[in-house]
C-alpha positions as CSV (number, residue, x, y, z in Angstrom):
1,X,54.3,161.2,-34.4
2,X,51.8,163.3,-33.0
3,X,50.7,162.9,-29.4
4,X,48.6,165.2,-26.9
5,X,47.9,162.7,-23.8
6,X,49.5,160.2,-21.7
7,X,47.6,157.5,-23.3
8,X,48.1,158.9,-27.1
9,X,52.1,159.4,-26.0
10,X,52.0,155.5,-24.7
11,X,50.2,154.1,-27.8
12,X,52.8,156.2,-30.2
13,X,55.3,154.7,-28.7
14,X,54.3,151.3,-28.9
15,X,53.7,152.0,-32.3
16,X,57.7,152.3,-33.0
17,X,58.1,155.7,-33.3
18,X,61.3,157.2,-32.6
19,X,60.0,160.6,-31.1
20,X,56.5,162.3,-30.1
21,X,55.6,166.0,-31.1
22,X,53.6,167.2,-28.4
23,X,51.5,169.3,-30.9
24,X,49.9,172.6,-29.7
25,X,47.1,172.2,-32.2
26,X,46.1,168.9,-30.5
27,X,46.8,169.5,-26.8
28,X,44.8,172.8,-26.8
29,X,42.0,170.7,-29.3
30,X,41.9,167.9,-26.2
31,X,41.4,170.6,-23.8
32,X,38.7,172.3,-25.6
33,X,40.3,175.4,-26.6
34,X,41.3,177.3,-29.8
35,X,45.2,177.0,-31.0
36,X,45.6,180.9,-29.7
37,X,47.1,180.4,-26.4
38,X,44.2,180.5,-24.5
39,X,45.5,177.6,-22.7
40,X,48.6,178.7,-20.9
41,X,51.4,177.4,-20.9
42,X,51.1,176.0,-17.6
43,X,48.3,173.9,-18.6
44,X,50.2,173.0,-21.5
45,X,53.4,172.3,-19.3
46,X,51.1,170.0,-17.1
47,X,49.8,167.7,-20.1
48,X,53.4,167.2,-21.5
49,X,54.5,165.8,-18.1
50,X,51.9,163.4,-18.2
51,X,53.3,162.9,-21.3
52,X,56.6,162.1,-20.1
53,X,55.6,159.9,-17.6
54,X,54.0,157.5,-19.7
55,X,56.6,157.5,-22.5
56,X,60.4,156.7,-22.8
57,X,60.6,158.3,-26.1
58,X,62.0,162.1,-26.6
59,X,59.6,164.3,-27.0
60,X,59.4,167.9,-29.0
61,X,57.2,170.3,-27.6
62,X,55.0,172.7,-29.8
63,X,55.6,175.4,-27.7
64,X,54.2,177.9,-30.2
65,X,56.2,181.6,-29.6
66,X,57.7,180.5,-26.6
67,X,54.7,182.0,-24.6
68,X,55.6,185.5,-24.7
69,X,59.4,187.1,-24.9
70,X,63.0,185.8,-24.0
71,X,62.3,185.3,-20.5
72,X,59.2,183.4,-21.0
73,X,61.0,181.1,-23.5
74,X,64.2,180.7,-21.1
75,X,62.2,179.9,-17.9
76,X,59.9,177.3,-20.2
77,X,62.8,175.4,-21.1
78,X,64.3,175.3,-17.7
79,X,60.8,173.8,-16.7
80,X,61.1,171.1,-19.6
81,X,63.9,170.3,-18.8
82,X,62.9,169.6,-15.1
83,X,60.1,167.1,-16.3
84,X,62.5,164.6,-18.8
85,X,61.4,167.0,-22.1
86,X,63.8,166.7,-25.0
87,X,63.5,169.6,-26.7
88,X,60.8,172.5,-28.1
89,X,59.6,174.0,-31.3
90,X,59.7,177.5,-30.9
91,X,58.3,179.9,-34.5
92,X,58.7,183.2,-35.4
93,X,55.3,185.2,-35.1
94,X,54.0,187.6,-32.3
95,X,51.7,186.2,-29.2
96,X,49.6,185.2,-29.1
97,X,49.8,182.9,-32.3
98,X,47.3,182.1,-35.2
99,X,47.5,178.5,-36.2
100,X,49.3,178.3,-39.8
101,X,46.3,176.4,-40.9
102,X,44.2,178.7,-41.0
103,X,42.8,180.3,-44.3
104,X,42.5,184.4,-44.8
105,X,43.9,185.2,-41.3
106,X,47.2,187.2,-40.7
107,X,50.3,186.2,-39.3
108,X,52.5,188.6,-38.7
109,X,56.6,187.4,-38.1
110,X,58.6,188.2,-35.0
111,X,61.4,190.9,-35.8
112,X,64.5,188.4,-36.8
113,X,66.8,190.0,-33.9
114,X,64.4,190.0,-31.6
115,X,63.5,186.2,-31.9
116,X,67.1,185.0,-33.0
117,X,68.1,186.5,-28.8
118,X,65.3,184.5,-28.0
119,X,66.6,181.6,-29.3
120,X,70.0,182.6,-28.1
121,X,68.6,182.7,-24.6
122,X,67.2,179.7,-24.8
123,X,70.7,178.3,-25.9
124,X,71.9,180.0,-23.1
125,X,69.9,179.0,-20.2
126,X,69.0,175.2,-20.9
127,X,71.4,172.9,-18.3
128,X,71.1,169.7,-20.7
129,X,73.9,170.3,-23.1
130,X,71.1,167.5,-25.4
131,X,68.2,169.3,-25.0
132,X,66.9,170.6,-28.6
133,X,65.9,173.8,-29.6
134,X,64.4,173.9,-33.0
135,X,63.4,177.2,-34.5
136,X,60.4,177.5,-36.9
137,X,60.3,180.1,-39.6
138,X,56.6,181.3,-41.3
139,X,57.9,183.0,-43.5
140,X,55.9,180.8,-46.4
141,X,53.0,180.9,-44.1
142,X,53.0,184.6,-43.6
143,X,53.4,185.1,-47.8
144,X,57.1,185.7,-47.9
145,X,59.5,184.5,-50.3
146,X,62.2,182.0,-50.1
147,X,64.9,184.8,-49.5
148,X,62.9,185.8,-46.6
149,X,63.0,182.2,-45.6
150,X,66.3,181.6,-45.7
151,X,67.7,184.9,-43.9
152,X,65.4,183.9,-40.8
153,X,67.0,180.1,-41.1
154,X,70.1,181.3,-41.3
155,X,69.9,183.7,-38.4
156,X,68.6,181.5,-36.3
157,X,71.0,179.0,-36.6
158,X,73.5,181.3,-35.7
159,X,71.8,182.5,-32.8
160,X,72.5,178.6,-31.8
161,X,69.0,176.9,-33.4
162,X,69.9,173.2,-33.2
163,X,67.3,172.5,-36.0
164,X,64.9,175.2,-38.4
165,X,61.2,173.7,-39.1
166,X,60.2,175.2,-42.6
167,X,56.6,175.5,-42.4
168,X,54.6,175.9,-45.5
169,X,50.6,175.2,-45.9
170,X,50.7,174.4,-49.7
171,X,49.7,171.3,-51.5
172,X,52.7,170.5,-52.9
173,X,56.1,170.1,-51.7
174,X,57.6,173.4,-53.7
175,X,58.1,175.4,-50.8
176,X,60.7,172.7,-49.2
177,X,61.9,171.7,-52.4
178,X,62.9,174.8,-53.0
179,X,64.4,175.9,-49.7
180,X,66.7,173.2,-49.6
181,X,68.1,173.5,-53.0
182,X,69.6,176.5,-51.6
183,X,70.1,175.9,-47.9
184,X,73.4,173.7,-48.4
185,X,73.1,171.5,-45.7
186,X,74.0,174.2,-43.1
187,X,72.1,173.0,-40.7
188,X,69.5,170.1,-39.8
189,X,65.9,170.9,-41.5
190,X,62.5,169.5,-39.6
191,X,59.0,169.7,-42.1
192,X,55.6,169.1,-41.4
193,X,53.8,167.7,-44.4
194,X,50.3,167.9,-43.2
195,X,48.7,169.9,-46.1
196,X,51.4,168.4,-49.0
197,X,50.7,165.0,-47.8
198,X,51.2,163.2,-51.1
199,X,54.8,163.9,-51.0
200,X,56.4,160.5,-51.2
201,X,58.7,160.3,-48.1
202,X,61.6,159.3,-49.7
203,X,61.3,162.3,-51.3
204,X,62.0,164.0,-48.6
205,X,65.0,161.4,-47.9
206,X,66.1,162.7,-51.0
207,X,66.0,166.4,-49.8
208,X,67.9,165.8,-47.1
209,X,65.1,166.6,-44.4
210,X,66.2,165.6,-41.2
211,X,63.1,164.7,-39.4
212,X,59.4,164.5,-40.6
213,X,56.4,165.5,-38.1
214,X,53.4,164.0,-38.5
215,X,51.9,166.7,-36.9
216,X,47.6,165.8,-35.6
217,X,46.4,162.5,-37.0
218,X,46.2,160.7,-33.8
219,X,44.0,163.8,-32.6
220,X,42.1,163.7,-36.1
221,X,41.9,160.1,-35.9
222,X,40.3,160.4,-32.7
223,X,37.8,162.8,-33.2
224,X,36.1,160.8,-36.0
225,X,36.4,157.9,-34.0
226,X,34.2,159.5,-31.1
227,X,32.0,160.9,-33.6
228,X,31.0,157.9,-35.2
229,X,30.8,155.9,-31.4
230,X,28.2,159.1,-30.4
231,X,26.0,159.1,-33.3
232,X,25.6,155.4,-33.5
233,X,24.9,154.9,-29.6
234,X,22.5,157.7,-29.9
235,X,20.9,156.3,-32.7
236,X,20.5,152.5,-31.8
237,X,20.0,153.2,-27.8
238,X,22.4,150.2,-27.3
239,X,25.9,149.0,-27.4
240,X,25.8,145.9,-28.9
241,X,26.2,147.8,-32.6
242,X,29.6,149.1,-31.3
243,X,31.2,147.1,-28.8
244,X,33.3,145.0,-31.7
245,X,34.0,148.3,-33.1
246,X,36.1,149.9,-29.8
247,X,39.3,149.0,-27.5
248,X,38.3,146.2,-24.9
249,X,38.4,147.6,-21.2
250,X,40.9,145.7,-20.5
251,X,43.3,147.0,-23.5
252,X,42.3,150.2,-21.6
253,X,43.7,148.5,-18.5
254,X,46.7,147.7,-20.3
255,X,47.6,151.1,-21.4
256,X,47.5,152.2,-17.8
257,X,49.9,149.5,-17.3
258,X,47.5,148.1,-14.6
259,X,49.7,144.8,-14.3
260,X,52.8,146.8,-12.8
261,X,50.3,148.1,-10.0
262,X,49.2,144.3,-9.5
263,X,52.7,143.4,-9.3
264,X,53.3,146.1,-6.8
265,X,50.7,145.8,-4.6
266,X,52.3,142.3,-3.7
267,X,55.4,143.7,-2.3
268,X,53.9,147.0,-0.7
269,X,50.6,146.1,0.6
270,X,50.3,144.2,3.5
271,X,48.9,140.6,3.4
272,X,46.1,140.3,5.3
């Protein structure tokens, strides 16, 4: 489940979910920025430890091309590593990136050597013989075929890929239906079904699929949610309209895991 905060990291957890996707989309969305790298990956770095502090669940990092060539990519995993990060998402296009959502805008692809010794790199330089890297191919997203698809999965796996995401912005679940009727179980197979949403999930079961990203709702969720709060307290010029409608201060308190400081305080403080 998507995540792009302490807070949204600690309430995914609590919600049962096995892993967080620390989703590029939603951590540059939080920070006010476009999905284009214009926030670096420093800032991005920074969130995601906050992220791992607050959570006790692995977390994948959307790290989007690896924020620039091998070297970037290598020294970024060392640096995830460092901060309790289980692995990172790494696709196949140039920097700075274009989010796959968006309609009538290029995306060019990576040159398959190129990123497969970036992956490879990766492989190379990461201490934490568990730590993940998953490679994601655009080739649907870019236009390609499924031949095209399935020469960059099988590349990257080779170059070491512990996973390939197969990334595809249709409404229907051909694309991924398709790819792994001829992929033969070579290798684990990570979707994001944001746009073919209907897809049953044990459908995907069926497919084999490995893992299932749920990629920006708690972002989405949260933007309509503020919306609505704005307008209405802008409206009305009072709070009594909303305040059954929000997360009591103290489930606020709770999230911070205020209690542990209480608890704390008693043994380090001194008693005056």
């Amino acid at each position: 489940m998507e995540a792009h905060s302490g807070l949204s990291a600690r309430i995914t957890q609590e919600a049962g979910f096995s892993g967080i996707w620390a989703s590029g989309l939603s951590i540059s969305a939080q920070l006010g920025v476009r999905d284009s790298n214009e926030a670096s990956w420093t800032q991005v770095l920074e969130v995601v430890e906050f992220m791992a502090d607050a959570s006790d669940i692995p977390i994948l990092l959307d790290a989007d091309t690896g924020y620039g060539n091998f070297n970037n990519a290598r020294r970024l995993v060392r640096k995830l590593e460092e901060r309790g990060v289980a692995g990172c998402c790494i696709e196949d296009k140039c920097f700075p990136k274009t989010n796959s959502l968006l309609d009538g805008r290029q995306q060019p692809l990576a040159d398959i050597e190129e990123f497969s010794l970036k992956i490879k790199a990766c492989k190379d330089h990461q201490r934490d013989p568990d730590f993940c890297i998953v490679a994601r191919v655009e080739a649907f997203i870019a236009g390609w075929g499924l031949e095209e698809a399935l020469k960059r999965a099988e590349a990257y796996r080779n170059a070491g890929a512990d996973a390939v995401l197969i990334h595809s912005k249709k409404t229907d679940s051909s694309d991924i239906e398709e790819f792994m009727s001829h992929w033969e179980n070579k290798g684990p197979v990570v979707i994001v079904p944001t746009k073919y949403y209907s897809t049953p999930t044990a459908k995907f079961r069926e497919l084999g699929i490995s893992t299932v990203i749920w990629a920006n709702h708690n972002l989405r969720a949260s933007i309509i949610a503020m919306q609505n709060v704005c307008q209405e307290i802008k409206l009305n010029e009072t709070l009594n309209t909303i305040e059954n409608k929000i997360a009591p201060v103290k489930e606020v308190f709770r999230l911070q895991q205020d209690q542990e400081l209480k608890e704390a305080e008693k043994s380090y403080l001194p008693k005056i």
